[in-house]
C-alpha positions as CSV (number, residue, x, y, z in Angstrom):
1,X,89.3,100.2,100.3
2,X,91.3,98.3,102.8
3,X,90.6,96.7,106.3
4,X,92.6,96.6,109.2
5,X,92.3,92.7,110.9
6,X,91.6,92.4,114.1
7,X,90.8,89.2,116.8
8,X,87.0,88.3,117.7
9,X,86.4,85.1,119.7
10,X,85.1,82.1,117.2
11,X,86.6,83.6,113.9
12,X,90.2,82.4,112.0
13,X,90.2,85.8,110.3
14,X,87.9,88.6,111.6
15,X,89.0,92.2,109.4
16,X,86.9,95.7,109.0
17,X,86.6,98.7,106.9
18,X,88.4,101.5,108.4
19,X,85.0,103.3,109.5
20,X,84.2,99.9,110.9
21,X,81.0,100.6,109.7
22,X,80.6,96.5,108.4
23,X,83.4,93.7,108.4
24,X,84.0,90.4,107.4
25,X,84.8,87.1,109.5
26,X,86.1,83.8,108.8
27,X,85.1,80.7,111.0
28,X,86.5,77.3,111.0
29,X,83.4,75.7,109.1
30,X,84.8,78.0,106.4
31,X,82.0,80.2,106.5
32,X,81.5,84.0,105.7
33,X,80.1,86.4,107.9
34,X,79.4,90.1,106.3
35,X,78.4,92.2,109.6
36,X,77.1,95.4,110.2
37,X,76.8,97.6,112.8
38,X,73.6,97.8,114.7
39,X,72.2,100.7,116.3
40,X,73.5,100.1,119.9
41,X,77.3,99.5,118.4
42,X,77.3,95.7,118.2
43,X,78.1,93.6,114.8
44,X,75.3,91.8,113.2
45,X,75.6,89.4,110.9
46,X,74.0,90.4,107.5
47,X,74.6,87.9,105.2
48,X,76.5,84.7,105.4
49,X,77.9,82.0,102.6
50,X,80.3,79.3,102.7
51,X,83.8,80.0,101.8
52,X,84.1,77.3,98.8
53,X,81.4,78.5,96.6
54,X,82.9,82.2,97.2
55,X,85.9,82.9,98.9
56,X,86.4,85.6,101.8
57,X,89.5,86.8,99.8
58,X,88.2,87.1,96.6
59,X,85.5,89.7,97.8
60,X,87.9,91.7,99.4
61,X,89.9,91.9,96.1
62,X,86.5,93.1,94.7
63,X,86.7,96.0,97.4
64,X,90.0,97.1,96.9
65,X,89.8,99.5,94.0
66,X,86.2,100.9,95.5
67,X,85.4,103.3,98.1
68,X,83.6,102.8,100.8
69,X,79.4,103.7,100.8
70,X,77.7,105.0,102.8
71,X,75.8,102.1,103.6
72,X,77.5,99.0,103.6
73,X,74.6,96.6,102.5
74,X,75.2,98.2,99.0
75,X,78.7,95.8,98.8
76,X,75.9,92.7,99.0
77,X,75.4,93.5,95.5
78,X,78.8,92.3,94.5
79,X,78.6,89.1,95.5
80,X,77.0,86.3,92.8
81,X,73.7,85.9,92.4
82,X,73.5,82.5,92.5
83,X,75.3,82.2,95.7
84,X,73.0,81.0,98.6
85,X,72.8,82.4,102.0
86,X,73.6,80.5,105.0
């Protein structure tokens, strides 16, 4: 899998799948957003976690031999356990 970056207001780094069917952004705090789309097109957050306990780079290297599903909620599963939601 690989994601094409783009710019969004608020975000240092703001990428998506190619079906741009979820992405990820970076803020300044240093904090993770996984988005999704919603029914009427727009992104919504999904799950978000701060950068130092799991870094935005490190999931996408976790991506990059996988395709992408179907649903994207399924990537969730990939990140720690332990890792608490913001």
């Amino acid at each position: 899998m690989h994601f094409v970056t783009t710019k969004r207001p608020d975000f240092t780094l703001f990428c998506m799948s190619p079906s741009e069917r979820f992405a990820l952004g970076l803020d300044e705090r240093q904090v993770v957003s996984f988005f999704v789309r919603g029914a009427a097109g727009d992104w919504q957050v999904a799950r978000r976690w701060n950068s130092a306990q799991y870094s935005h780079t490190t999931f996408m290297a976790a991506l990059r031999q996988r395709d992408e599903p179907a649903d994207p909620l399924e990537l969730l599963r990939l990140l720690p356990p332990e890792l608490p939601a913001l």
